[in-house]
VMD Tcl script that builds the backbone (N, CA, C; Angstrom):
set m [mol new atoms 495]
animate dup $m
set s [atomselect $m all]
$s set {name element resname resid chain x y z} {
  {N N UNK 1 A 2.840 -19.313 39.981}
  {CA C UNK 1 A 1.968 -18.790 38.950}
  {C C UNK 1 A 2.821 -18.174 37.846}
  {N N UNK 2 A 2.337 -18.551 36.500}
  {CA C UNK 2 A 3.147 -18.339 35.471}
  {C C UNK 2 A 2.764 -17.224 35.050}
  {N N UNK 3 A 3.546 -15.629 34.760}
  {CA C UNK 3 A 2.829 -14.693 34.299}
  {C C UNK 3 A 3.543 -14.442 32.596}
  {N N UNK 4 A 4.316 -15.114 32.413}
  {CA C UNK 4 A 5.205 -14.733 30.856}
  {C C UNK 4 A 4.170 -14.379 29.804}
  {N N UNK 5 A 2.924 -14.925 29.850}
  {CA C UNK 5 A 2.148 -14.415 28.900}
  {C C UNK 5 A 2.035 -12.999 28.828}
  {N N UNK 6 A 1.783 -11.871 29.656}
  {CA C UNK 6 A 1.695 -11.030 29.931}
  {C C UNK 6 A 2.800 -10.105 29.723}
  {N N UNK 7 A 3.654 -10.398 30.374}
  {CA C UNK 7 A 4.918 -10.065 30.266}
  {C C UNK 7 A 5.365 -9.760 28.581}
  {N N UNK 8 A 5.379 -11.050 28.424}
  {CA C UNK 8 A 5.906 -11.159 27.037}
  {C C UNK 8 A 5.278 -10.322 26.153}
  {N N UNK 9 A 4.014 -10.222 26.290}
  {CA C UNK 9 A 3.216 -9.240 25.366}
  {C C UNK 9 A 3.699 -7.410 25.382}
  {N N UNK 10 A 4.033 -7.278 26.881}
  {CA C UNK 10 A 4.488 -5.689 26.734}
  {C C UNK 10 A 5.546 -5.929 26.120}
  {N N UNK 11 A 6.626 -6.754 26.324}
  {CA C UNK 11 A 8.053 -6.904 25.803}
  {C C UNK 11 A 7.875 -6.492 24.504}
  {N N UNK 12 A 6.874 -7.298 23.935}
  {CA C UNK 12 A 7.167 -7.507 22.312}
  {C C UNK 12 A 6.291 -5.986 21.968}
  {N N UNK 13 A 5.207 -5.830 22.810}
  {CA C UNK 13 A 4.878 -3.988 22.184}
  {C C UNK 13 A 5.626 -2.887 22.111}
  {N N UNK 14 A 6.652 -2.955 23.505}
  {CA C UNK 14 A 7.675 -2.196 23.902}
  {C C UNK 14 A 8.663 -1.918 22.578}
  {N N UNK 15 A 8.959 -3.053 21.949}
  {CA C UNK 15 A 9.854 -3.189 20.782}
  {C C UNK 15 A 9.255 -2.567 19.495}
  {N N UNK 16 A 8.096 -2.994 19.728}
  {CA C UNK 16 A 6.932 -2.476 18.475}
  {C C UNK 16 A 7.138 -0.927 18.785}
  {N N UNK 17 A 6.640 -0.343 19.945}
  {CA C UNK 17 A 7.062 1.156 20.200}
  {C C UNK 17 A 8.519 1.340 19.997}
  {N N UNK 18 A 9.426 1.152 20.458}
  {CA C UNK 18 A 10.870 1.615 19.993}
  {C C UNK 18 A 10.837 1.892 18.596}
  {N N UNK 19 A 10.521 0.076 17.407}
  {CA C UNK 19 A 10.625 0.361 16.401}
  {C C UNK 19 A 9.805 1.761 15.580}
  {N N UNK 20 A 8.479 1.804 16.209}
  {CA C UNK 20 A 7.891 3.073 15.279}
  {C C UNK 20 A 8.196 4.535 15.597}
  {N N UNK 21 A 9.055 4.441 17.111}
  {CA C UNK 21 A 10.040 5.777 17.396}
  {C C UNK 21 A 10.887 6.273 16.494}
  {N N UNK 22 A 11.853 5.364 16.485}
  {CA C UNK 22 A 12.776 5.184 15.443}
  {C C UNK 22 A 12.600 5.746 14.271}
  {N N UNK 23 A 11.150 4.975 13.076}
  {CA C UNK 23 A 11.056 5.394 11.818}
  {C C UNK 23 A 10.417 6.983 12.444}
  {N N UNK 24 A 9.502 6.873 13.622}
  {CA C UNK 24 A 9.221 8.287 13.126}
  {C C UNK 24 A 10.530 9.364 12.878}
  {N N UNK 25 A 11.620 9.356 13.748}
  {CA C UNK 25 A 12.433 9.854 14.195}
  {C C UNK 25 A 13.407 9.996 12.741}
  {N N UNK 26 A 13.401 8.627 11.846}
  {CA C UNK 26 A 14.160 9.169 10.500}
  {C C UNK 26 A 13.558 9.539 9.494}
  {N N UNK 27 A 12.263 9.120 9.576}
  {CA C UNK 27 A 11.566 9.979 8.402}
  {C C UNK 27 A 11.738 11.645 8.866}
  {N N UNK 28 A 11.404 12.240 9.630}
  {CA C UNK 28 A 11.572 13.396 10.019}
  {C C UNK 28 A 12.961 14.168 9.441}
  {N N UNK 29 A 13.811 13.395 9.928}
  {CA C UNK 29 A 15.377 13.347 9.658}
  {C C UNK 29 A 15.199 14.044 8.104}
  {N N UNK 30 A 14.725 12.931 6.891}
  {CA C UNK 30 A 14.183 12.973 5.907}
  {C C UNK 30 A 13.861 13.721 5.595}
  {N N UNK 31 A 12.752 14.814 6.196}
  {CA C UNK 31 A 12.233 15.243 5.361}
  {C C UNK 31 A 12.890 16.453 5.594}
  {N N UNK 32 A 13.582 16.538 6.756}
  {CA C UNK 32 A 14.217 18.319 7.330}
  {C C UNK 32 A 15.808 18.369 5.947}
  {N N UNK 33 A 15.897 17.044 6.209}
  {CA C UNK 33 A 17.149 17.321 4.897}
  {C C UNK 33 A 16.933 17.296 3.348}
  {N N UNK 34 A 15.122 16.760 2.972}
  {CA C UNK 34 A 14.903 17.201 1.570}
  {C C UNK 34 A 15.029 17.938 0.707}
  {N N UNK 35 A 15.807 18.978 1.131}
  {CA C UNK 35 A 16.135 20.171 0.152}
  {C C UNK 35 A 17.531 20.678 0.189}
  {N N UNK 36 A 18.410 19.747 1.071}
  {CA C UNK 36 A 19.644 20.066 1.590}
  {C C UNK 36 A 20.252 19.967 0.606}
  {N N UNK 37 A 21.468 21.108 0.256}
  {CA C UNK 37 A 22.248 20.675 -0.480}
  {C C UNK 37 A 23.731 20.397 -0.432}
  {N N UNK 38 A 24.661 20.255 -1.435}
  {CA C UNK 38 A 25.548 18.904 -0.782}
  {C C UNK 38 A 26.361 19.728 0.060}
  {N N UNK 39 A 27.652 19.355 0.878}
  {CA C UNK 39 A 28.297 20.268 2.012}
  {C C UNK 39 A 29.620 20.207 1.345}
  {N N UNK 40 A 30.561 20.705 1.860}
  {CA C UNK 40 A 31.702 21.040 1.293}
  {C C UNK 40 A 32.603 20.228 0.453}
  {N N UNK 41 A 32.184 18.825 1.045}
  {CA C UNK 41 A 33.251 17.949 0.064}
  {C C UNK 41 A 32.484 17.275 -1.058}
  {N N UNK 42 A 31.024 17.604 -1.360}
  {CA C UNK 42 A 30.180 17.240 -2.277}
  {C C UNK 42 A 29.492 16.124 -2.338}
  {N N UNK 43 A 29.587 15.747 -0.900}
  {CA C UNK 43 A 28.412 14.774 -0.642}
  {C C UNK 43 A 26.432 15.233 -0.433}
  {N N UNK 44 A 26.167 14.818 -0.949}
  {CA C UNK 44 A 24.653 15.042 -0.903}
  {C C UNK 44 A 24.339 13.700 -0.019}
  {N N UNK 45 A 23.192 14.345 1.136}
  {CA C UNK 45 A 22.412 13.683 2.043}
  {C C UNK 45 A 21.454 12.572 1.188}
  {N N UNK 46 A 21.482 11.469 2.196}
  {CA C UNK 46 A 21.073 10.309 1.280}
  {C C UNK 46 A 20.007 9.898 2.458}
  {N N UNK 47 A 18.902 9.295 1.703}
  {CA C UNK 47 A 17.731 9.141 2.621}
  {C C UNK 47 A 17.946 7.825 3.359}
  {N N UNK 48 A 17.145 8.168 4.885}
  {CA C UNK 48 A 17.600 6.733 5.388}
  {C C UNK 48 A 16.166 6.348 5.509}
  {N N UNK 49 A 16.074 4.930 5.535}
  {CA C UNK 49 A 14.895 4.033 6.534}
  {C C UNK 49 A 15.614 3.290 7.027}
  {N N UNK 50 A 14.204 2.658 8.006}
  {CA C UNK 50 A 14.664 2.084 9.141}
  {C C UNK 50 A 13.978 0.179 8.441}
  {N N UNK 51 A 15.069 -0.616 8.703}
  {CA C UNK 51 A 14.977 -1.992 8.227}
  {C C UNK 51 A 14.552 -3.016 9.406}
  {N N UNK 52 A 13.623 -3.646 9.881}
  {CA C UNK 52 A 13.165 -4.546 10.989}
  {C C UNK 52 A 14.157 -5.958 10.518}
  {N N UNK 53 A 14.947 -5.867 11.970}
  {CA C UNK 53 A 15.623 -6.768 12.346}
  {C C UNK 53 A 15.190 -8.911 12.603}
  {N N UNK 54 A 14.142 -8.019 12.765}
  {CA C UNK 54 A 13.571 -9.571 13.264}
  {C C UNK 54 A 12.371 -10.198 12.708}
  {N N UNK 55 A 12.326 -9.700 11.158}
  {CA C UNK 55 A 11.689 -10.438 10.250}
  {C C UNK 55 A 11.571 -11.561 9.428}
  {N N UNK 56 A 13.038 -11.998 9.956}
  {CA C UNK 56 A 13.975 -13.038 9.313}
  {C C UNK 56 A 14.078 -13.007 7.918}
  {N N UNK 57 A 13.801 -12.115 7.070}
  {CA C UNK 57 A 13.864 -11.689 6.021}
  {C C UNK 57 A 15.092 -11.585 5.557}
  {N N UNK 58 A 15.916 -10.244 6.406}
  {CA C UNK 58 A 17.458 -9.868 5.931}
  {C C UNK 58 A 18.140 -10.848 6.325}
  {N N UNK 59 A 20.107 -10.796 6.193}
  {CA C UNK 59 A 20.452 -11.572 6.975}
  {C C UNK 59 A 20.989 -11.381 8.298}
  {N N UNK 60 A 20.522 -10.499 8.982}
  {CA C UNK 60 A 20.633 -10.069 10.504}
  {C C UNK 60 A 19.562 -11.367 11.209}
  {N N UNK 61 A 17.973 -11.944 10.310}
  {CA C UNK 61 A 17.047 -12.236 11.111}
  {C C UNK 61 A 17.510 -13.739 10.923}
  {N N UNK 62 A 18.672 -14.087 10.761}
  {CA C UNK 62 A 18.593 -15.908 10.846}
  {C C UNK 62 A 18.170 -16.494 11.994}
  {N N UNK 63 A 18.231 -17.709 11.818}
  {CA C UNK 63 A 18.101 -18.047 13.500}
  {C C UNK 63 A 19.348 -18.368 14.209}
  {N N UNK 64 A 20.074 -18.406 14.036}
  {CA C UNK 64 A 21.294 -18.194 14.974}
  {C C UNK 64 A 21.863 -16.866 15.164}
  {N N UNK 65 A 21.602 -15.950 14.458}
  {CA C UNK 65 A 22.108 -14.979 15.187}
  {C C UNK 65 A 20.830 -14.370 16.118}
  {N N UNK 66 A 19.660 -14.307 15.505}
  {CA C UNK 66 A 18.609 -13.941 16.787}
  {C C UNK 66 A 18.698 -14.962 17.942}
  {N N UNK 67 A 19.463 -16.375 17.453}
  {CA C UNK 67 A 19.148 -17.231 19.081}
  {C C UNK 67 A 20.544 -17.044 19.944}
  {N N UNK 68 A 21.342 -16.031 19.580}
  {CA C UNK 68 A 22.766 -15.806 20.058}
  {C C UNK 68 A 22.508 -14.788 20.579}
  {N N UNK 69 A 21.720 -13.731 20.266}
  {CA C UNK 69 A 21.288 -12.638 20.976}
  {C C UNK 69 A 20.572 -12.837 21.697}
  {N N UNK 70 A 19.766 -13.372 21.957}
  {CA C UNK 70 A 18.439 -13.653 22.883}
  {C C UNK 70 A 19.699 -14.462 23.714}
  {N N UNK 71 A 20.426 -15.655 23.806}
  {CA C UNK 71 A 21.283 -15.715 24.874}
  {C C UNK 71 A 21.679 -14.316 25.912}
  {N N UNK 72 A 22.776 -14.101 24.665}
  {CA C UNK 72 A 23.498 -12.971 25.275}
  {C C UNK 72 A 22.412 -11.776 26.321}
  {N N UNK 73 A 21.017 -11.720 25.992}
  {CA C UNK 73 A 20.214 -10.884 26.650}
  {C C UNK 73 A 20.048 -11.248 27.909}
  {N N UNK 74 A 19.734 -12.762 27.774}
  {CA C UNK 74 A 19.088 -13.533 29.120}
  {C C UNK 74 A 20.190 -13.631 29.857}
  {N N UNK 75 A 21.961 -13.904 29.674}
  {CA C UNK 75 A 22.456 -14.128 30.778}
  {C C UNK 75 A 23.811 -13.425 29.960}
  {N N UNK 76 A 24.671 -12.459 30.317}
  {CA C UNK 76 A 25.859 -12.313 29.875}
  {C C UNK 76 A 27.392 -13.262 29.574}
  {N N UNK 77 A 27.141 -13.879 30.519}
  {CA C UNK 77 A 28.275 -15.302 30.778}
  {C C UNK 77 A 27.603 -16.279 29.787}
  {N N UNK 78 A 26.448 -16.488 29.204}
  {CA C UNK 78 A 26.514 -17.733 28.088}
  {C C UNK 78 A 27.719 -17.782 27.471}
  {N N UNK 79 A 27.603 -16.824 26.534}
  {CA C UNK 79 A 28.366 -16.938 25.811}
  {C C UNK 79 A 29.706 -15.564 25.512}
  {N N UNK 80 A 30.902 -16.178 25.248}
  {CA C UNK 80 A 32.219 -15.236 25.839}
  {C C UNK 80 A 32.133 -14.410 24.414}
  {N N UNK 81 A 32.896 -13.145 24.664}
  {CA C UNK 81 A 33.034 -11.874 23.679}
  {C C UNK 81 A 32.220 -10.843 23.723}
  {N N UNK 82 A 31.883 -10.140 23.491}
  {CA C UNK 82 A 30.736 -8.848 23.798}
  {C C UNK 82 A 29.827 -8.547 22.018}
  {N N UNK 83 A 30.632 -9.065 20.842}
  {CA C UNK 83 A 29.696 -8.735 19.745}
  {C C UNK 83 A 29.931 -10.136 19.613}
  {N N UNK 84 A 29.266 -10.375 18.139}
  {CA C UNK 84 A 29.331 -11.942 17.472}
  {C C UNK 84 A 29.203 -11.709 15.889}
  {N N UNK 85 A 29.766 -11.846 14.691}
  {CA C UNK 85 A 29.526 -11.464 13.167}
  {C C UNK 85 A 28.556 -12.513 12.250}
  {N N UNK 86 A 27.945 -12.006 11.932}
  {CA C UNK 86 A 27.186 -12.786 11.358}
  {C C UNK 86 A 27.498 -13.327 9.941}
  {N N UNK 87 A 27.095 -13.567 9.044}
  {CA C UNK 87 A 27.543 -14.246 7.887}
  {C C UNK 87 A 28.415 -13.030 7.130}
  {N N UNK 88 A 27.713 -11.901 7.001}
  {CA C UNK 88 A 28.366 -11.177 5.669}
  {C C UNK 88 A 29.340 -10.677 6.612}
  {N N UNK 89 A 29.428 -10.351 7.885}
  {CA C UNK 89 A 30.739 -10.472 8.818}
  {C C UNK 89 A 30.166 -8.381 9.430}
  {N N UNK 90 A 29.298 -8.394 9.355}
  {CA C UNK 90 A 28.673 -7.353 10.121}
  {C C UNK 90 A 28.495 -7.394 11.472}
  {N N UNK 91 A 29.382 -6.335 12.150}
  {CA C UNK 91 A 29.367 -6.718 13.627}
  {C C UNK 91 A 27.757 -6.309 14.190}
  {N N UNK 92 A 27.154 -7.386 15.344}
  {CA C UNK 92 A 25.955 -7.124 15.861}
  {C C UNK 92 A 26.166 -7.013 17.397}
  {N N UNK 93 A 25.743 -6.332 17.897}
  {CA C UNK 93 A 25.796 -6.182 19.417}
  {C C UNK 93 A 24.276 -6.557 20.296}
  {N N UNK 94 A 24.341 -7.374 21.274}
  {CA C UNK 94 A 23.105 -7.664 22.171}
  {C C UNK 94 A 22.487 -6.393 22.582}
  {N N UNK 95 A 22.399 -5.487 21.848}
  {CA C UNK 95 A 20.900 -4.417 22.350}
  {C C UNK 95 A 20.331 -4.332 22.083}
  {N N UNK 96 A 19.426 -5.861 21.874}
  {CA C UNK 96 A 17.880 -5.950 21.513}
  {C C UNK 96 A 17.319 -5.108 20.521}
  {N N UNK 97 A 17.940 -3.954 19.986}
  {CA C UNK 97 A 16.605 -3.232 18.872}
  {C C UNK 97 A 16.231 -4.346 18.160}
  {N N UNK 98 A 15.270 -4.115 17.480}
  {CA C UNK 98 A 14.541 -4.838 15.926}
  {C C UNK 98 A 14.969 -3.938 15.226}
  {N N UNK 99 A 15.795 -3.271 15.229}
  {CA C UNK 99 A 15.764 -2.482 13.514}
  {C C UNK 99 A 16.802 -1.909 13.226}
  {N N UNK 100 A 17.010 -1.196 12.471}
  {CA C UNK 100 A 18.650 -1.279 12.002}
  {C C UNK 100 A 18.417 0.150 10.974}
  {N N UNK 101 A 19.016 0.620 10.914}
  {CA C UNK 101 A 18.878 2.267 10.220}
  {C C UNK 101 A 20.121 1.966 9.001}
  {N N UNK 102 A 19.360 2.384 7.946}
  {CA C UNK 102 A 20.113 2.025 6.620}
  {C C UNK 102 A 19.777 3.429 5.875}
  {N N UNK 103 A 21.513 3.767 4.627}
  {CA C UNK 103 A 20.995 4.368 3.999}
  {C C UNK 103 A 20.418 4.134 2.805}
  {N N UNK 104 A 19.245 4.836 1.990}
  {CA C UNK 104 A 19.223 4.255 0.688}
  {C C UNK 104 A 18.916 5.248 -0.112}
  {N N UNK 105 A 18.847 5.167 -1.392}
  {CA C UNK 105 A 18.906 5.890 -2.478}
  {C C UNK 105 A 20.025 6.597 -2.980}
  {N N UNK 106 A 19.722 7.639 -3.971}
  {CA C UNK 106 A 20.700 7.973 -3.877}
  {C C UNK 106 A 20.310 10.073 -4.250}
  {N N UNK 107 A 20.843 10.433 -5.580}
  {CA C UNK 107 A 20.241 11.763 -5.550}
  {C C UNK 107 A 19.577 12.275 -6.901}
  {N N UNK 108 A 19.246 13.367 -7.096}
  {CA C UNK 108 A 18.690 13.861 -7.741}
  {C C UNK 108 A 19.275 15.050 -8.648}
  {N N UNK 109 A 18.955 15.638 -9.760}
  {CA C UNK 109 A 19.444 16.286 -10.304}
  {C C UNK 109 A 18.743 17.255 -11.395}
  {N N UNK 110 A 18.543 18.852 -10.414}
  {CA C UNK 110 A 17.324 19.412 -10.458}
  {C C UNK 110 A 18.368 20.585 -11.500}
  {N N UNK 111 A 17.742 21.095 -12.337}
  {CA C UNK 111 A 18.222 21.930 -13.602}
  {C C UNK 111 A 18.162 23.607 -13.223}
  {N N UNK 112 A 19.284 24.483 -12.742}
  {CA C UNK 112 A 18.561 25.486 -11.899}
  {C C UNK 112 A 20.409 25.892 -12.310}
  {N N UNK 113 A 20.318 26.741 -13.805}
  {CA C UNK 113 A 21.687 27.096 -13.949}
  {C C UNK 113 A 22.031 28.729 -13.245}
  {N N UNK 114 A 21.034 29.611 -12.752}
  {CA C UNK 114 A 21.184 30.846 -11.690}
  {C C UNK 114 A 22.048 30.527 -10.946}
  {N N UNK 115 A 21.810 28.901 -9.906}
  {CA C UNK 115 A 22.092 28.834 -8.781}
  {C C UNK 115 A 23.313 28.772 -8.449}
  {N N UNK 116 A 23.926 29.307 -7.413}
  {CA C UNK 116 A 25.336 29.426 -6.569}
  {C C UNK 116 A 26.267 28.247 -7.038}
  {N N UNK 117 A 24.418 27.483 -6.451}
  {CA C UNK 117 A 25.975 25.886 -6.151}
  {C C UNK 117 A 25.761 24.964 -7.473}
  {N N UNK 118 A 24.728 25.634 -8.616}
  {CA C UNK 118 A 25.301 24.773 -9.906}
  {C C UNK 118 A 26.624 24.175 -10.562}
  {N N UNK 119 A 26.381 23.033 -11.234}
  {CA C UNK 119 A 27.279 22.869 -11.728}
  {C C UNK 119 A 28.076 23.043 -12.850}
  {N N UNK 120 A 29.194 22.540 -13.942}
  {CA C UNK 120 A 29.008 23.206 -15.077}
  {C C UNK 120 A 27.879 23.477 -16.177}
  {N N UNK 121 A 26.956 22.044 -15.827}
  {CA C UNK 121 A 26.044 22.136 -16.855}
  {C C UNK 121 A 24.736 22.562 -16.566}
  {N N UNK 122 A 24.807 23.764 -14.888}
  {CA C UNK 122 A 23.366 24.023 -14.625}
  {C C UNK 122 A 22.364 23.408 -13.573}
  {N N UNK 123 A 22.925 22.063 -13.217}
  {CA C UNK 123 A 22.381 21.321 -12.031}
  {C C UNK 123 A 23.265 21.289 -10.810}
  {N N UNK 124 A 21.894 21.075 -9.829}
  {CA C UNK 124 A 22.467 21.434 -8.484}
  {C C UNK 124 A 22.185 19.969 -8.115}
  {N N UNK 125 A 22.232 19.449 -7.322}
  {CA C UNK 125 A 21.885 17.977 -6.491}
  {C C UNK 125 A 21.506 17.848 -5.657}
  {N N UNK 126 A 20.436 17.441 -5.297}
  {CA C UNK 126 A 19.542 17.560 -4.117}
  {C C UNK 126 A 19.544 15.484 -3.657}
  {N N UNK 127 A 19.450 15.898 -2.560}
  {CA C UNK 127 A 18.547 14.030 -1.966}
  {C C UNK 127 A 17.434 13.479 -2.690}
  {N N UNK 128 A 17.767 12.668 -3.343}
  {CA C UNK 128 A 16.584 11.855 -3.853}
  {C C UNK 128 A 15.056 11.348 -2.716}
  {N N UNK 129 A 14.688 12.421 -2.118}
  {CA C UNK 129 A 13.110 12.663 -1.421}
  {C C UNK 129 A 12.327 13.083 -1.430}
  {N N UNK 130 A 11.102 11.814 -1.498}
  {CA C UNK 130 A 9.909 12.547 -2.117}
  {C C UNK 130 A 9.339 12.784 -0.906}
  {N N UNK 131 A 8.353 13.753 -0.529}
  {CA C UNK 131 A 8.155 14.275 0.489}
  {C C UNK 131 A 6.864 13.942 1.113}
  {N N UNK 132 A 6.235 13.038 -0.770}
  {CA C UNK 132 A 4.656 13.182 -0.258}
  {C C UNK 132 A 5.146 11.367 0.008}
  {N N UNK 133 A 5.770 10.334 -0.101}
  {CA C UNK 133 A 6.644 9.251 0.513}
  {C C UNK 133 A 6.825 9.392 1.936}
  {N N UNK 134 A 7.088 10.212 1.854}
  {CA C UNK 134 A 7.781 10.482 3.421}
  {C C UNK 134 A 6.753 10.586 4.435}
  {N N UNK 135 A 5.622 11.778 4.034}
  {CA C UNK 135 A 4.458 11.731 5.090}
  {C C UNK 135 A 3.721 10.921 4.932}
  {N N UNK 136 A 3.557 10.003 3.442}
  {CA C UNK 136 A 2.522 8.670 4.064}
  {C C UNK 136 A 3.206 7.454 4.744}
  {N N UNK 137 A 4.750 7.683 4.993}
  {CA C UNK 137 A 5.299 6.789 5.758}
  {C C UNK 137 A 4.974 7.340 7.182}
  {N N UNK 138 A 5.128 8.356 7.564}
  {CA C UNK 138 A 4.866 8.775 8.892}
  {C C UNK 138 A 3.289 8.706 9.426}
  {N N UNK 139 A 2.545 8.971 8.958}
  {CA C UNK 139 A 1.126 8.452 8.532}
  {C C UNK 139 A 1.175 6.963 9.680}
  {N N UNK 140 A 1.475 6.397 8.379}
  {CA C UNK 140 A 1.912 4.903 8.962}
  {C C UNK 140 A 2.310 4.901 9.682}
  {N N UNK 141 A 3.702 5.125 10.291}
  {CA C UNK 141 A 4.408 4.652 11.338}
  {C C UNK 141 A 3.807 5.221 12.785}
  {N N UNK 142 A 3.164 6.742 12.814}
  {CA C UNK 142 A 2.024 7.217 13.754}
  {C C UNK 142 A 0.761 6.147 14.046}
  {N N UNK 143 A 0.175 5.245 13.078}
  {CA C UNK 143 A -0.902 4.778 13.306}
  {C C UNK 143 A -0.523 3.701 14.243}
  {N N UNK 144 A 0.960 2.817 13.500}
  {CA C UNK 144 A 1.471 1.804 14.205}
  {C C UNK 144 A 1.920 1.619 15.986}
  {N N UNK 145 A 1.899 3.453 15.937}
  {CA C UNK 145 A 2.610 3.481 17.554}
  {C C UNK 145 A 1.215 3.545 18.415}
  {N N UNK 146 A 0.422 4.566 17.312}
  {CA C UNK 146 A -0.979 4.138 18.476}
  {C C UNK 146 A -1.955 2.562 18.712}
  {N N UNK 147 A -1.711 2.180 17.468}
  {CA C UNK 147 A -1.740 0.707 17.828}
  {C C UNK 147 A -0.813 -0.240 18.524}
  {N N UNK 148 A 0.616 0.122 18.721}
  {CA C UNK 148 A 1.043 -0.496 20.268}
  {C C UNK 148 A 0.381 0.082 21.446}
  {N N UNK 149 A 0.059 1.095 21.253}
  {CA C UNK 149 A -0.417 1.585 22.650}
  {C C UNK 149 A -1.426 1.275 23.366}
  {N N UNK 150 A -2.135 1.451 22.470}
  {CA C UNK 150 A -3.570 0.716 22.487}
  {C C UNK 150 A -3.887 -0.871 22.990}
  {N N UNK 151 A -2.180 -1.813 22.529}
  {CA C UNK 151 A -2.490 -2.613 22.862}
  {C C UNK 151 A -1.878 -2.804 24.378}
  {N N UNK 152 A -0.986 -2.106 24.804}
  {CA C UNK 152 A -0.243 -1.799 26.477}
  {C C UNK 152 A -1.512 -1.411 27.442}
  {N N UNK 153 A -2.372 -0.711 26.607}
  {CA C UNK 153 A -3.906 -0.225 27.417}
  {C C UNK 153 A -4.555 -1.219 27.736}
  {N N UNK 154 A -5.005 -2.343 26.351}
  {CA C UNK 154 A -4.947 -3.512 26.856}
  {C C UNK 154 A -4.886 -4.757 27.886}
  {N N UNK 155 A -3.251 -5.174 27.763}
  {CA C UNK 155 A -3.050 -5.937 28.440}
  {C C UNK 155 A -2.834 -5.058 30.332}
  {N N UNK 156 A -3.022 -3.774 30.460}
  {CA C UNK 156 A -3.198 -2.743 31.742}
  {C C UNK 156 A -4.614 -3.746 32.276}
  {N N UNK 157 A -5.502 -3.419 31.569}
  {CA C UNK 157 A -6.900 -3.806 32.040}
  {C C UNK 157 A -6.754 -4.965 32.010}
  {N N UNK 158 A -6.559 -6.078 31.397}
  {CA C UNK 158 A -6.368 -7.544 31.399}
  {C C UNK 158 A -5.698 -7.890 33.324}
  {N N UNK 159 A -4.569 -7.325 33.264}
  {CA C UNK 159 A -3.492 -6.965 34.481}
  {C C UNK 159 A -4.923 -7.042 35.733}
  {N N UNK 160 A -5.498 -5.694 35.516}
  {CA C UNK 160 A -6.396 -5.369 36.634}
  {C C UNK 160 A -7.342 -6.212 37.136}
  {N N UNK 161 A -8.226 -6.819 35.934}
  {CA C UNK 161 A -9.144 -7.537 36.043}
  {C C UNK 161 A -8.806 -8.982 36.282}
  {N N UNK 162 A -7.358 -9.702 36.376}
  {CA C UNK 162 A -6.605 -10.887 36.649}
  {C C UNK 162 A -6.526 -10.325 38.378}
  {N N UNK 163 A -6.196 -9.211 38.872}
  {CA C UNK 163 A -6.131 -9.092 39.874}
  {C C UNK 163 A -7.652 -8.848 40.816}
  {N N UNK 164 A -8.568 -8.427 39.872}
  {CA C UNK 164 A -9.670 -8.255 40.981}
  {C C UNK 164 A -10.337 -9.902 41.415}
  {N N UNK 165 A -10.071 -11.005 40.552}
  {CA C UNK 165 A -10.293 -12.100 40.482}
  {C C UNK 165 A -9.577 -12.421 42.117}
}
mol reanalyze $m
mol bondsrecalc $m
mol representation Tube
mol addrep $m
């Protein structure tokens, strides 16, 4: 008896949950460092999101490197070496995430000549984050995790009712 249907479905929710862990986990990041300012060597905090791996969109999602990973998952001995580079020569490793944590933006430059850490001309530099961005991303990414869940509740009862049969 073939059960992969089943299977496969938590697999791929499981991933769906990791991925909306994740964003919740850097938006947060985000928003605790929105007001940070820069640290000693004058770097200012730069906002991250989180980029889905397996949209085939970027070039992480080709099909040879997702069908080189999906090897490497199913059996370690396919194939020899422990990473593999993909075109732009970015090392990828077989641990299944979908998503990939990037930084982006860059900063801001708020006019506040009182302040300590101004500069000569009066500005301080803050992270380019908007905050009300940030909570309708989390918004989102909250709705998304209760909709994996919802669907693990799902395929639970599907499970049960295959077995009372």
């Amino acid at each position: 008896m073939k059960t992969g249907g089943i299977f496969s479905s938590l697999k791929t929710t499981y991933r769906g949950l990791s991925s909306q862990m994740k964003r919740l986990e850097v938006i947060s990041e985000n928003v605790a460092n929105a007001k940070k300012l820069p640290d000693k060597t004058g770097k200012v905090y730069r906002r991250k999101e989180v980029v889905d791996r397996s949209s085939g969109t970027g070039s992480d999602g080709n099909f040879k490197t997702q069908f080189v990973l999906q090897m490497r998952r199913m059996r370690e001995n396919h194939l020899p070496g422990n990473t593999i580079r993909n075109t732009v020569g970015k090392t990828l490793t077989g641990d299944g995430r979908p998503y990939e944590v990037k930084e982006v933006g860059g900063e801001r430059l708020v006019y506040e000549p009182d302040h300590p850490e101004a500069d000569a001309n009066g500005y301080i530099h803050l992270p380019d984050i908007n905050i009300i961005e940030e909570m309708v991303d989390m918004v989102s990414a909250s709705r998304a995790y209760e909709a994996n869940v919802s669907v693990i509740n799902a395929v639970k009862q599907v499970a049960k009712k295959t077995l009372e049969i």
